[in-house]
Biopython code that builds the backbone (N, CA, C, O; Angstrom):
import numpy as np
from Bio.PDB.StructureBuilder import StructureBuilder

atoms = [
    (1, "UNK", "N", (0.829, -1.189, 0.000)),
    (1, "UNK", "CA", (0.000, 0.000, 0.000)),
    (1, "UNK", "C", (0.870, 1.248, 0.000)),
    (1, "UNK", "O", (1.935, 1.390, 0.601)),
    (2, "UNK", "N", (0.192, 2.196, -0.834)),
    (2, "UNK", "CA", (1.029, 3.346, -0.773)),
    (2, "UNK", "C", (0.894, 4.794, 0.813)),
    (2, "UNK", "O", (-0.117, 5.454, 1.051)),
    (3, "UNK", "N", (1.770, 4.846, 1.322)),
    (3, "UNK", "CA", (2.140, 6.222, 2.096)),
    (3, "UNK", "C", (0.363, 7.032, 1.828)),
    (3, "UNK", "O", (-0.252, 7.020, 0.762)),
    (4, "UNK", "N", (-0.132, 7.693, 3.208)),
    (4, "UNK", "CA", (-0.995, 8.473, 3.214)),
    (4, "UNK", "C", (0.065, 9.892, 2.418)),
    (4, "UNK", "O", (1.281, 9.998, 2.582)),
    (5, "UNK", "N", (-0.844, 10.883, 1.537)),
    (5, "UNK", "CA", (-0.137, 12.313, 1.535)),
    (5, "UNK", "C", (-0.498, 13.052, 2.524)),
    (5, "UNK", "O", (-1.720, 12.902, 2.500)),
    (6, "UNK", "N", (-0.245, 13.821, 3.467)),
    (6, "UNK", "CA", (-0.279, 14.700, 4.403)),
    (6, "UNK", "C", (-1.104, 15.640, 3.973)),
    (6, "UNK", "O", (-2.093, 16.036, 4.590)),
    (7, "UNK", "N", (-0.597, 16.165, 2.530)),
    (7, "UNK", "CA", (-1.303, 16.881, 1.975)),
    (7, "UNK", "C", (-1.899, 16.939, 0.725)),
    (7, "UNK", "O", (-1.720, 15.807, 0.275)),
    (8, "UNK", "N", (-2.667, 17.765, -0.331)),
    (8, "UNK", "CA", (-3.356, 17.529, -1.305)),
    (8, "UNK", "C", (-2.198, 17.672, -2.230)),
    (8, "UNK", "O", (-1.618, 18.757, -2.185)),
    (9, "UNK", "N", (-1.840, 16.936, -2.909)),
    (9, "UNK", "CA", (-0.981, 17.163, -4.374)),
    (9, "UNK", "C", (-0.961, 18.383, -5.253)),
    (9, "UNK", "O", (0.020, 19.011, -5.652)),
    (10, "UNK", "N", (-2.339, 18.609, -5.495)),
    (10, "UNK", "CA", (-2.752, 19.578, -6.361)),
    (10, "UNK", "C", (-2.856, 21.273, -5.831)),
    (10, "UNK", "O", (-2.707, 22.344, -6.419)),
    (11, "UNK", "N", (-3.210, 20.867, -4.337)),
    (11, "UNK", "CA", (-3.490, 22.358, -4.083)),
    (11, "UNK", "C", (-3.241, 22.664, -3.063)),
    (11, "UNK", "O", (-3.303, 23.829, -2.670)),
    (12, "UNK", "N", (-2.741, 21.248, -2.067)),
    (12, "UNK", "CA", (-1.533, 21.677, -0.561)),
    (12, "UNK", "C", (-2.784, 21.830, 0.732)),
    (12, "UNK", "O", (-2.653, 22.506, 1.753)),
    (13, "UNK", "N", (-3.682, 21.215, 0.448)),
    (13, "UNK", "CA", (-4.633, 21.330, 1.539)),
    (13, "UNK", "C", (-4.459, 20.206, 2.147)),
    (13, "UNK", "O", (-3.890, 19.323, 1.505)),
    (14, "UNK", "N", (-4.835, 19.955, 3.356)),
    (14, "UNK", "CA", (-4.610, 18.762, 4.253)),
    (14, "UNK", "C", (-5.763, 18.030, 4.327)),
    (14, "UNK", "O", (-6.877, 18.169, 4.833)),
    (15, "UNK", "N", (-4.874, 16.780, 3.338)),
    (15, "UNK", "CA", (-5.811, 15.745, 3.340)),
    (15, "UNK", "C", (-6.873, 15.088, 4.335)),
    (15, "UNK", "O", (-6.399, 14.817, 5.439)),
    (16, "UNK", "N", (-8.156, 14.796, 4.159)),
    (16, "UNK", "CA", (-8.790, 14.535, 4.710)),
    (16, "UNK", "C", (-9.710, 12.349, 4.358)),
    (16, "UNK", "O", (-10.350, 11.728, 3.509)),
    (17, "UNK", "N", (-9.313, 12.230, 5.222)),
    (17, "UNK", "CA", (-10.000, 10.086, 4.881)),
    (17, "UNK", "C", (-11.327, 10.345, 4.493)),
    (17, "UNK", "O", (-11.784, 11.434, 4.842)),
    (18, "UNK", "N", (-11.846, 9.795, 4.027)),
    (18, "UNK", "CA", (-13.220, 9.462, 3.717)),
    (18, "UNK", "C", (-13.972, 7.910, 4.085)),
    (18, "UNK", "O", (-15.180, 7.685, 4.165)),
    (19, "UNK", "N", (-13.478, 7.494, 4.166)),
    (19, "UNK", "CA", (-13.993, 6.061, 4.034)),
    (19, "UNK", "C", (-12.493, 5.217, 4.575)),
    (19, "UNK", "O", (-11.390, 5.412, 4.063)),
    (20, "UNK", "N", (-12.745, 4.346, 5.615)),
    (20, "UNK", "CA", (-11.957, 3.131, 6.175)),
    (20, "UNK", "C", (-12.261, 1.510, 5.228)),
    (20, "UNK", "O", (-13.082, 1.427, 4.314)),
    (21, "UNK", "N", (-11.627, 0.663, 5.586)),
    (21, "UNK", "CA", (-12.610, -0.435, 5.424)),
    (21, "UNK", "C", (-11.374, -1.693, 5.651)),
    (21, "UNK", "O", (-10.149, -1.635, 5.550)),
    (22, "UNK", "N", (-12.448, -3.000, 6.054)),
    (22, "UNK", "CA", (-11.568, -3.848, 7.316)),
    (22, "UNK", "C", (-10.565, -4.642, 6.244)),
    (22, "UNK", "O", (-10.893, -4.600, 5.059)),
    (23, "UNK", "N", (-9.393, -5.342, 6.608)),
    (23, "UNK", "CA", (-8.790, -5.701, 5.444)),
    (23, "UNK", "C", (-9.437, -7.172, 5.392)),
    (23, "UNK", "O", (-9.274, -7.897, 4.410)),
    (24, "UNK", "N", (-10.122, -7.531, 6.426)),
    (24, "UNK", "CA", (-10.554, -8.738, 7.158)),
    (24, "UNK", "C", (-11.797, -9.371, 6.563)),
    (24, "UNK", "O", (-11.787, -10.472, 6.013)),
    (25, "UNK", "N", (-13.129, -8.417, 6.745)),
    (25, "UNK", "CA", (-13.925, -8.831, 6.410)),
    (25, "UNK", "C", (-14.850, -7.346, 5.579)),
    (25, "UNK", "O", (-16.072, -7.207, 5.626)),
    (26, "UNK", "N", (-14.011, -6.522, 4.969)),
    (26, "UNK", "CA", (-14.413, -5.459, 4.184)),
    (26, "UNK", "C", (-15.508, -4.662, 4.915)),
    (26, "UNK", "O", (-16.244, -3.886, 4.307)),
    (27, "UNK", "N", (-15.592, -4.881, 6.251)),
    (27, "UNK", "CA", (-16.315, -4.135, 6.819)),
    (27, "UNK", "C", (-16.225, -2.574, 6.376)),
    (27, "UNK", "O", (-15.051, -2.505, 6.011)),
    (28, "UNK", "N", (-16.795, -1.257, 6.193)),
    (28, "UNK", "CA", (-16.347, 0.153, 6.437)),
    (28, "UNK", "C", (-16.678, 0.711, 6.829)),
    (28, "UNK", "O", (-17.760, 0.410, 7.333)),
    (29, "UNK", "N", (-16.153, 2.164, 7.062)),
    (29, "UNK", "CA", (-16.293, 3.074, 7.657)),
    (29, "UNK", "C", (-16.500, 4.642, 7.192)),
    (29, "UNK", "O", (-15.392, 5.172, 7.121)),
    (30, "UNK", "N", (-17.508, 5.506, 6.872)),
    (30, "UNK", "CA", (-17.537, 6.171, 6.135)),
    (30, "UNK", "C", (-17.480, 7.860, 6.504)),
    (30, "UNK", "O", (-17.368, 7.967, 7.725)),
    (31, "UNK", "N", (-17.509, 8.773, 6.050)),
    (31, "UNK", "CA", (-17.453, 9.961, 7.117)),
    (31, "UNK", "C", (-16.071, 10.872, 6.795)),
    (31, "UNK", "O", (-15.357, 10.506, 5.861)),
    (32, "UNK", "N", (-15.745, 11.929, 7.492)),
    (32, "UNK", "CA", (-14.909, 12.566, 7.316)),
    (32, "UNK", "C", (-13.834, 12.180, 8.567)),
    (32, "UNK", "O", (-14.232, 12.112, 9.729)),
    (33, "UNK", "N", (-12.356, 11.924, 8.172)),
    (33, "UNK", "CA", (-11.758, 11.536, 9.741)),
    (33, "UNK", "C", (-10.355, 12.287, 9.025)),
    (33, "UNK", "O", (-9.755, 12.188, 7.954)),
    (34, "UNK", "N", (-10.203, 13.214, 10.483)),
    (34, "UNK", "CA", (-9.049, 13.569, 10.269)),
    (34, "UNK", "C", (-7.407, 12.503, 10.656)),
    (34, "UNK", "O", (-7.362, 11.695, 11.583)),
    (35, "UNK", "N", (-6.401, 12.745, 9.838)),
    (35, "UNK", "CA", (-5.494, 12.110, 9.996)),
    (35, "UNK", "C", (-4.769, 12.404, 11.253)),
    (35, "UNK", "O", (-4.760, 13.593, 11.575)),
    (36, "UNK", "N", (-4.061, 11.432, 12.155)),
    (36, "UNK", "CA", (-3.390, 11.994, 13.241)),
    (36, "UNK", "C", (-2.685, 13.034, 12.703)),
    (36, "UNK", "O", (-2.590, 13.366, 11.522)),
    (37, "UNK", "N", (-2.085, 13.629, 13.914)),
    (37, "UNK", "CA", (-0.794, 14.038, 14.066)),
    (37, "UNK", "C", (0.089, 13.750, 13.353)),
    (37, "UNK", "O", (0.117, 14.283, 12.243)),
    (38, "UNK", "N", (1.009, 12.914, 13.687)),
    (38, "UNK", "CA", (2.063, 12.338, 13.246)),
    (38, "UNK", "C", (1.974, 11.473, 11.759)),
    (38, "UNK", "O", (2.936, 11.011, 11.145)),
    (39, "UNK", "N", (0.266, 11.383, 11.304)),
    (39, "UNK", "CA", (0.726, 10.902, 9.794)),
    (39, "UNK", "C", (0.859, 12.364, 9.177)),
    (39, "UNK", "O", (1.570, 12.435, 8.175)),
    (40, "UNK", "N", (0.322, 13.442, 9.601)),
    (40, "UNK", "CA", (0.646, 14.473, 8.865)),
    (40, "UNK", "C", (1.501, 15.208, 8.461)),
    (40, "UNK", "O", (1.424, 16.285, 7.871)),
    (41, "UNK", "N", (3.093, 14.079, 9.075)),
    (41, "UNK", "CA", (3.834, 14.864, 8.356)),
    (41, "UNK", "C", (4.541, 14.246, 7.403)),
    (41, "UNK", "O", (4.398, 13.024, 7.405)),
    (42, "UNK", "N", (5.346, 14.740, 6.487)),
    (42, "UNK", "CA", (5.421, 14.051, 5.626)),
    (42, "UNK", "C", (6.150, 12.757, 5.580)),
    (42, "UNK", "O", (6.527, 12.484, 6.720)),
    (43, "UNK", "N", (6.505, 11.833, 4.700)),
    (43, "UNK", "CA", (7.194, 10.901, 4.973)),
    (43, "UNK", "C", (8.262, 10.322, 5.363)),
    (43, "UNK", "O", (8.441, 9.165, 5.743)),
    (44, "UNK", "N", (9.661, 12.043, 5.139)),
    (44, "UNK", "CA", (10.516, 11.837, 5.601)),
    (44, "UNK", "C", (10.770, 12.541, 6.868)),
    (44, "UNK", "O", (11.863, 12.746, 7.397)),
    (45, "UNK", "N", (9.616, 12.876, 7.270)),
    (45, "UNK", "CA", (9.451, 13.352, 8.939)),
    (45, "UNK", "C", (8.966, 12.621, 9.930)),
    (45, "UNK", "O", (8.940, 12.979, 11.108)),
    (46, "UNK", "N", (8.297, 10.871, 9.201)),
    (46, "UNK", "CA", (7.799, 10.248, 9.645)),
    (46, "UNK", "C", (9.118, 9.392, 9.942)),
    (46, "UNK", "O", (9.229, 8.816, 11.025)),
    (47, "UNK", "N", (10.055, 9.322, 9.027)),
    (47, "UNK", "CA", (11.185, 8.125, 8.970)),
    (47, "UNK", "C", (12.101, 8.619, 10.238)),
    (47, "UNK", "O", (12.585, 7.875, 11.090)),
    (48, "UNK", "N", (12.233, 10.114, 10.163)),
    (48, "UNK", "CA", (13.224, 10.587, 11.229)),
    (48, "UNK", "C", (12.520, 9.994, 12.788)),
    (48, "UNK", "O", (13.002, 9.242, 13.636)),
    (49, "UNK", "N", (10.981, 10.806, 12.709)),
    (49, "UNK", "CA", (10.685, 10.739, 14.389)),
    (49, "UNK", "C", (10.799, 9.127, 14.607)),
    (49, "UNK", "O", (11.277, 8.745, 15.676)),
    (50, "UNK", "N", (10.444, 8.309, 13.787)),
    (50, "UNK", "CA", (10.489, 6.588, 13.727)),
    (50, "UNK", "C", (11.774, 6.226, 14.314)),
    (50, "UNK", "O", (11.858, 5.487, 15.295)),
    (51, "UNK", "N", (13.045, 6.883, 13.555)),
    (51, "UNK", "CA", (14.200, 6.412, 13.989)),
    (51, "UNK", "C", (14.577, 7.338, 14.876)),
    (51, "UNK", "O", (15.755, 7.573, 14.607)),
    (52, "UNK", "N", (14.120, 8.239, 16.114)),
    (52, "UNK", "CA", (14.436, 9.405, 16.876)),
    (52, "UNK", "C", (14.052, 8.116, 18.288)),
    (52, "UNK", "O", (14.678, 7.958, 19.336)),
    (53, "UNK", "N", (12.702, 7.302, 17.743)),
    (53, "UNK", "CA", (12.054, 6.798, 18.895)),
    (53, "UNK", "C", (12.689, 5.565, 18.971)),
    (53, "UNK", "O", (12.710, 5.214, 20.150)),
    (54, "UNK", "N", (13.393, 4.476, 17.994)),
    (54, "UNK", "CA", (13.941, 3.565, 17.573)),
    (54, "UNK", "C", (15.118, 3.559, 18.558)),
    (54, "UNK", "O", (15.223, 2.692, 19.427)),
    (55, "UNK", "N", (15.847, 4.384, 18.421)),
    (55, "UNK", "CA", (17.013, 5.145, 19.389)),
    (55, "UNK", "C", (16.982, 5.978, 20.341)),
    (55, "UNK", "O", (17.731, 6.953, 20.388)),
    (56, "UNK", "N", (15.945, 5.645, 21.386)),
    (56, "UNK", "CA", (15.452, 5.758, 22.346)),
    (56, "UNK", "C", (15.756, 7.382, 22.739)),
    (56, "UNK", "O", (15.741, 7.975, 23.818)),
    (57, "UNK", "N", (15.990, 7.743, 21.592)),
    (57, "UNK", "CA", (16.308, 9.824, 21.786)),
    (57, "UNK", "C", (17.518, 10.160, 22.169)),
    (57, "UNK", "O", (17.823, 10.939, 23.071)),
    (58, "UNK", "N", (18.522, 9.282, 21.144)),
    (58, "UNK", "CA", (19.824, 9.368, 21.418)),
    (58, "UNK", "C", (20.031, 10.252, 20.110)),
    (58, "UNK", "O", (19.668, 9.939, 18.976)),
    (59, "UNK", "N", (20.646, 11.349, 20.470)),
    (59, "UNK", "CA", (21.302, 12.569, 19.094)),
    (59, "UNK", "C", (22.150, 11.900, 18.630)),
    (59, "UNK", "O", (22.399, 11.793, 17.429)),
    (60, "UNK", "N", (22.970, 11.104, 19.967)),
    (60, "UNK", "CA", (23.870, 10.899, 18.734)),
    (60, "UNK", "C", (24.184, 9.433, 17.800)),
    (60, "UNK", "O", (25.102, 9.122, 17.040)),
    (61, "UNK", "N", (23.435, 9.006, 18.083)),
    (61, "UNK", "CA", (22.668, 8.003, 17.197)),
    (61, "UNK", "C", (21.808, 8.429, 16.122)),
    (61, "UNK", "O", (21.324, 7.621, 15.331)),
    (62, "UNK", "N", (21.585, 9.763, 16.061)),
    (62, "UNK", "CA", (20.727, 9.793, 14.813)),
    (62, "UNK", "C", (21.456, 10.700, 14.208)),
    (62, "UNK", "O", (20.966, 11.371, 13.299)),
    (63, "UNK", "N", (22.972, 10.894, 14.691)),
    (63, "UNK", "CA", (23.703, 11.881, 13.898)),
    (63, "UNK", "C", (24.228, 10.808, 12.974)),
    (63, "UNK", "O", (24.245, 11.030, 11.764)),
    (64, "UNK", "N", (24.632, 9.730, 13.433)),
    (64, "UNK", "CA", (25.015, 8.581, 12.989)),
    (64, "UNK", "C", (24.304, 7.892, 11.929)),
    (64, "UNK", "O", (24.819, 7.193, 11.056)),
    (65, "UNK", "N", (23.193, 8.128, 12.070)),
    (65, "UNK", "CA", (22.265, 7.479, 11.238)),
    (65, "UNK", "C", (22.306, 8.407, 10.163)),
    (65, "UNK", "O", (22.942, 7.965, 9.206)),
    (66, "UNK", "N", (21.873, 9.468, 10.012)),
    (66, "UNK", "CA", (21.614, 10.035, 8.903)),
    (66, "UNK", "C", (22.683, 10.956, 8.630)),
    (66, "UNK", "O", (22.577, 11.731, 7.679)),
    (67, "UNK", "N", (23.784, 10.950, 9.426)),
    (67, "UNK", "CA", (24.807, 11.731, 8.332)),
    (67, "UNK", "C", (25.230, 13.038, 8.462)),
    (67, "UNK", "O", (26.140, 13.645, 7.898)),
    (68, "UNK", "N", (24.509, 13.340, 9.209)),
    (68, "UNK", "CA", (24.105, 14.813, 10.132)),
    (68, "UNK", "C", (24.944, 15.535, 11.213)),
    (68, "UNK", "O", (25.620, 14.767, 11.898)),
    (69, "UNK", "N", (25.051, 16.941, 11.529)),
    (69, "UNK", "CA", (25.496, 17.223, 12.795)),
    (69, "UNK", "C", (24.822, 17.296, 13.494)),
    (69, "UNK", "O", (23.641, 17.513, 13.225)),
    (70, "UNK", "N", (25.238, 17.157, 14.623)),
    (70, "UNK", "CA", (24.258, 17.740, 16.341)),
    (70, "UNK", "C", (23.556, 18.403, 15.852)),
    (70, "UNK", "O", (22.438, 18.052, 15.474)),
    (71, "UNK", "N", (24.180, 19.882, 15.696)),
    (71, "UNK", "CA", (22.889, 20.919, 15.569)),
    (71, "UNK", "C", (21.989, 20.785, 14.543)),
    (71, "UNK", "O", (21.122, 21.657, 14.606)),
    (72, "UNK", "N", (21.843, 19.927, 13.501)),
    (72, "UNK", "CA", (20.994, 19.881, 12.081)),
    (72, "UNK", "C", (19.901, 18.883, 13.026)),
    (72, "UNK", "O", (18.728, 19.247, 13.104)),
    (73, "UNK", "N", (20.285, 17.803, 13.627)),
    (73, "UNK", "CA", (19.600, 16.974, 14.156)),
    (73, "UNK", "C", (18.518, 17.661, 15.045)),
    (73, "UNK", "O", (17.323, 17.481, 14.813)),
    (74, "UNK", "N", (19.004, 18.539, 16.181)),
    (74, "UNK", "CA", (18.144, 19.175, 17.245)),
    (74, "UNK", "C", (17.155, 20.486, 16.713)),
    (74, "UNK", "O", (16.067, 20.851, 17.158)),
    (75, "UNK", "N", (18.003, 21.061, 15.546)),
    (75, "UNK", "CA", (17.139, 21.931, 14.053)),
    (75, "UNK", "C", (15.745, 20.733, 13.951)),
    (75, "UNK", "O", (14.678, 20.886, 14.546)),
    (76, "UNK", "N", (15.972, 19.962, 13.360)),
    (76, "UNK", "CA", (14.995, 18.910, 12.547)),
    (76, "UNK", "C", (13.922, 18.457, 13.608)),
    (76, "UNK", "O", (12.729, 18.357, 13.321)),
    (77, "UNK", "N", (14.588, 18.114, 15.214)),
    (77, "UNK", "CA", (13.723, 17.986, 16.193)),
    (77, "UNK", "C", (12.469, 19.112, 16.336)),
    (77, "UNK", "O", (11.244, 19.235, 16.312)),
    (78, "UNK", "N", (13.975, 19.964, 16.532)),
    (78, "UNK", "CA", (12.633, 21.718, 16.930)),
    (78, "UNK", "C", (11.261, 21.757, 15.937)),
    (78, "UNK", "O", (10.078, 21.823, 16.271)),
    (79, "UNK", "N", (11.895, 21.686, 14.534)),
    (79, "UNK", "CA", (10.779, 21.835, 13.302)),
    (79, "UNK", "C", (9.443, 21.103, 13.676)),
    (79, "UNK", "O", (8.287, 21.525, 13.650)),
    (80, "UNK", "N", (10.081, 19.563, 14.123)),
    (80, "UNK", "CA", (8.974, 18.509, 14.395)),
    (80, "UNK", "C", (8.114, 18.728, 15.562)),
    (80, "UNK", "O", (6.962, 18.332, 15.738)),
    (81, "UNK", "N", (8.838, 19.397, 16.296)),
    (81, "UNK", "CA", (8.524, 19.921, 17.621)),
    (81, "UNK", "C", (7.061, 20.885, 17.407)),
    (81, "UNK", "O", (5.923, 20.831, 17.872)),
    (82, "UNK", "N", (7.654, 21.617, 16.610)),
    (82, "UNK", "CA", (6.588, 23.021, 16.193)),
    (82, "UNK", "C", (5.937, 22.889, 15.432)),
    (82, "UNK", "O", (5.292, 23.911, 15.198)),
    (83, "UNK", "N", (5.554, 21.498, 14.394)),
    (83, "UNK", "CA", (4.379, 21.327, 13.647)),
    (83, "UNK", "C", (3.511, 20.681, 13.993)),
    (83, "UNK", "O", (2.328, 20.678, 13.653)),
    (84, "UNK", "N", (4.590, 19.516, 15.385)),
    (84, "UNK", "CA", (3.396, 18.674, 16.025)),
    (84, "UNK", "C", (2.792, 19.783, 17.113)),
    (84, "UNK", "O", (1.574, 19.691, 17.265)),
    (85, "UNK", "N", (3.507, 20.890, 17.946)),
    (85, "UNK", "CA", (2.755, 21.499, 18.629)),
    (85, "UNK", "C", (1.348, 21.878, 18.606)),
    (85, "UNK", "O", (0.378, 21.630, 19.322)),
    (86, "UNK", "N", (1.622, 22.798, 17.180)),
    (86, "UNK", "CA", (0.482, 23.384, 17.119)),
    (86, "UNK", "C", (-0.699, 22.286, 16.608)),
    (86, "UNK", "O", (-1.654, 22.709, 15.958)),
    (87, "UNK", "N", (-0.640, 21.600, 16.767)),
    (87, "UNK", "CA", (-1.804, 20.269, 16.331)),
    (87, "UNK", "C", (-2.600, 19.843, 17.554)),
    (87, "UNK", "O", (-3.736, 19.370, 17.573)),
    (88, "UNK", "N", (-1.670, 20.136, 18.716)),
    (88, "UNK", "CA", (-1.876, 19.390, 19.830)),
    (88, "UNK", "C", (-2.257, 20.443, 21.120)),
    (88, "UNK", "O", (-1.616, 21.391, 21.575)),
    (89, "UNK", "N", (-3.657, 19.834, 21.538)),
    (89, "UNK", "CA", (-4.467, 20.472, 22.400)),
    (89, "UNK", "C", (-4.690, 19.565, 23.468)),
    (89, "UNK", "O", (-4.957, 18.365, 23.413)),
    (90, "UNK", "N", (-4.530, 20.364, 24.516)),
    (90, "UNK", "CA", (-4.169, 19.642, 25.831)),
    (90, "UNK", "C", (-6.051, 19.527, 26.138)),
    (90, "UNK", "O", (-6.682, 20.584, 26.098)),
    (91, "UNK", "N", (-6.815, 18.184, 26.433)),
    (91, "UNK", "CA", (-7.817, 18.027, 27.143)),
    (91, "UNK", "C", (-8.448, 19.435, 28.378)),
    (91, "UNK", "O", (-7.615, 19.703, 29.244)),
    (92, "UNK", "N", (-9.287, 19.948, 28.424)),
    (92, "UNK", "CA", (-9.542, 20.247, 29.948)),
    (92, "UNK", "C", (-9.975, 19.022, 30.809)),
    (92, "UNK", "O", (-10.752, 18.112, 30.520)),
    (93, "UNK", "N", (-9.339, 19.223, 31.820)),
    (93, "UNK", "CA", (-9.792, 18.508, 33.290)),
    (93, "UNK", "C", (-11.158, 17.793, 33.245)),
    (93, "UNK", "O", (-11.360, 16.589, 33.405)),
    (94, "UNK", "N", (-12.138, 18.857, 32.972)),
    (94, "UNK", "CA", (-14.108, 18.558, 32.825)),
    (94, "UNK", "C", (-14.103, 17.034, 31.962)),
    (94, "UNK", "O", (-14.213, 15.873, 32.356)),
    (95, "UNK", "N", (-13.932, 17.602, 30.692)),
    (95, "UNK", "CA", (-13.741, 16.646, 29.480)),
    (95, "UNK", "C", (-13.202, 15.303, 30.212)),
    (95, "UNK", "O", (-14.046, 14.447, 30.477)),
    (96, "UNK", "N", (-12.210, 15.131, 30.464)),
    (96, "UNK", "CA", (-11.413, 13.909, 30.949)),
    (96, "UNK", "C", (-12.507, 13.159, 31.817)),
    (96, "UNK", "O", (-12.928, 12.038, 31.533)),
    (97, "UNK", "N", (-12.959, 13.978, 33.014)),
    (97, "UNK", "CA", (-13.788, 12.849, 34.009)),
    (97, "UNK", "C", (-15.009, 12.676, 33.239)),
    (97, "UNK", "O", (-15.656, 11.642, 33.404)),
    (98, "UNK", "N", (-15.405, 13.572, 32.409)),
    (98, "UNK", "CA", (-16.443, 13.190, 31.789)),
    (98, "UNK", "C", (-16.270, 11.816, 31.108)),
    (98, "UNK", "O", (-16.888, 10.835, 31.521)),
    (99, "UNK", "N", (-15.499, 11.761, 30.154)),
    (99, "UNK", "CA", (-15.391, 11.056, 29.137)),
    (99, "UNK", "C", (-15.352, 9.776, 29.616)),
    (99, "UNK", "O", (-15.850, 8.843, 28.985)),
    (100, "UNK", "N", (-14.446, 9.553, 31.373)),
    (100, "UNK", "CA", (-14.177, 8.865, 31.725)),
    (100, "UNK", "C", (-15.743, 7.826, 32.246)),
    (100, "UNK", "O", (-16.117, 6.658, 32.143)),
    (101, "UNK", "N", (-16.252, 9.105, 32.816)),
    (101, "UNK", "CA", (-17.987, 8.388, 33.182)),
    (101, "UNK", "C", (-18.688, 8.059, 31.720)),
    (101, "UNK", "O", (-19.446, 7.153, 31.373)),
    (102, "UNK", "N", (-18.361, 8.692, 31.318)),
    (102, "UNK", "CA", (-19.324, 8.075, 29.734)),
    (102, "UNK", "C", (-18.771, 6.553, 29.284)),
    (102, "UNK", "O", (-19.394, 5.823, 28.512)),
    (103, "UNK", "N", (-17.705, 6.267, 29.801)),
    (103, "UNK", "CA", (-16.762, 5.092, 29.220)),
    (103, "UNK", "C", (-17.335, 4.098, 30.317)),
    (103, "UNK", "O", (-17.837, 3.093, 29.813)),
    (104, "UNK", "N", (-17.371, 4.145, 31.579)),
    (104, "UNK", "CA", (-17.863, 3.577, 32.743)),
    (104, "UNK", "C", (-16.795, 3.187, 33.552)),
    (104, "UNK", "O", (-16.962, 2.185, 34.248)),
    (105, "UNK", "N", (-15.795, 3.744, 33.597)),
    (105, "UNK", "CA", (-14.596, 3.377, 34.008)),
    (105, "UNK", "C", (-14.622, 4.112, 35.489)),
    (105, "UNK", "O", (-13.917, 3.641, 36.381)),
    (106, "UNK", "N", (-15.448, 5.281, 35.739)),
    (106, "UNK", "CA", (-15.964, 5.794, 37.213)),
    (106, "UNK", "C", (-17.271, 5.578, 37.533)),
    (106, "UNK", "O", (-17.886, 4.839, 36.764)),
    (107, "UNK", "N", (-17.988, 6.130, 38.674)),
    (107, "UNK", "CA", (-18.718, 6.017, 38.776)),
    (107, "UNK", "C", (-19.266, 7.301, 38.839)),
    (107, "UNK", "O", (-18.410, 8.147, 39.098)),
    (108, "UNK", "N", (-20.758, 7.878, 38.643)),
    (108, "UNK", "CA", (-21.172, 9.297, 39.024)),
    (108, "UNK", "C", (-20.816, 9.841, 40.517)),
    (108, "UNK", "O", (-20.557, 11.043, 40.453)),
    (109, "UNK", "N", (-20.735, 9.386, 41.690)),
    (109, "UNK", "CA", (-20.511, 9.905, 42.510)),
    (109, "UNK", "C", (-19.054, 10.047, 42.305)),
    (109, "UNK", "O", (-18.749, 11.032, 42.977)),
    (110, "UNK", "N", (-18.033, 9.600, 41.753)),
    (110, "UNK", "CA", (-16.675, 9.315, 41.966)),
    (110, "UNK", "C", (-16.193, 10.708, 40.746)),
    (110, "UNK", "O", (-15.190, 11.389, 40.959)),
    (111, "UNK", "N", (-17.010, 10.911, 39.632)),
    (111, "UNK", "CA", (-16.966, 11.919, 39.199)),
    (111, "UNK", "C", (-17.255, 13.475, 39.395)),
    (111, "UNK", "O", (-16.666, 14.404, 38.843)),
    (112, "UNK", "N", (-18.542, 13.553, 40.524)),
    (112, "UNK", "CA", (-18.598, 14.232, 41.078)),
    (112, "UNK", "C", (-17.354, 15.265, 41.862)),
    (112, "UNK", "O", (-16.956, 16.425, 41.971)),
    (113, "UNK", "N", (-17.089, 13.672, 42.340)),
    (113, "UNK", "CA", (-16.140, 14.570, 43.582)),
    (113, "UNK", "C", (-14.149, 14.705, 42.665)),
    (113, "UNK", "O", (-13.014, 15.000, 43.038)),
    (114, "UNK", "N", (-14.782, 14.301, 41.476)),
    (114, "UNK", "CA", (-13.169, 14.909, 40.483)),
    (114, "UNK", "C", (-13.481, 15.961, 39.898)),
    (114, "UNK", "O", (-12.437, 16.543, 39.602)),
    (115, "UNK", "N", (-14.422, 16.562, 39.547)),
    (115, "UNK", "CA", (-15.055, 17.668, 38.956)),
    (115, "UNK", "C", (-14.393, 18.651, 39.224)),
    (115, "UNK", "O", (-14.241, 18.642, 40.445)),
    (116, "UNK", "N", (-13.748, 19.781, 38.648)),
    (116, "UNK", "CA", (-13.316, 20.872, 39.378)),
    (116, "UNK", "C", (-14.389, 22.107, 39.117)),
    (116, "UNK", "O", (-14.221, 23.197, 39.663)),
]
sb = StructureBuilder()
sb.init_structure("model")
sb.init_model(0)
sb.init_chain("A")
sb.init_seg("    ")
for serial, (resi, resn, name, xyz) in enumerate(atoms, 1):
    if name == "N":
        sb.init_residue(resn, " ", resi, " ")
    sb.init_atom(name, np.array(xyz, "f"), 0.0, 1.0, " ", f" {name:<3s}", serial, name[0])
structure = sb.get_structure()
């Protein structure tokens, strides 16, 4: 199978799934779903953070790997740093116990008293 594009080929908009489906029993899934995080970036941003995590976040193992200096490496981090940032929204507190009682994993009184 080929690589998701991050983005649209033609006009640089960020791709959006339409449709899933099981490899198993062709079950699907239909709808608009956004792509994580991390498929959104491109492929050779996917290979770096892969081999960043591979090498348990050793620089200098991935200076090694790809050929690189220190500072190009911790450059390439920052970048990844700042595209996954802005993607990423921290939960409020509410949300969390909620979600957690909707799941059944608390109980209503036990949520109550996490509520802020």
């Amino acid at each position: 199978m080929k690589p998701l594009p991050p983005d649209c080929p033609q006009c640089g908009s960020p791709m959006v799934l339409n449709r899933f489906a099981c490899a198993g029993c062709d079950a699907k899934l239909e709808g608009g779903f956004e792509l994580p995080a991390l498929a959104r970036l491109s492929p050779e941003e996917q290979i770096f953070v892969i081999a960043f995590v591979r090498v348990h976040g050793s620089l200098k193992r991935m200076e090694e790997l790809f050929d690189i200096s220190y500072p190009t490496v911790k450059s390439r981090l920052a970048n990844l740093a700042r595209k996954l940032d802005k993607d990423f929204v921290v939960p409020d507190e509410r949300s969390v116990v909620l979600d957690r009682l909707a799941r059944g994993e608390i109980t209503v009184s036990q949520a109550l008293e996490l509520l802020p």
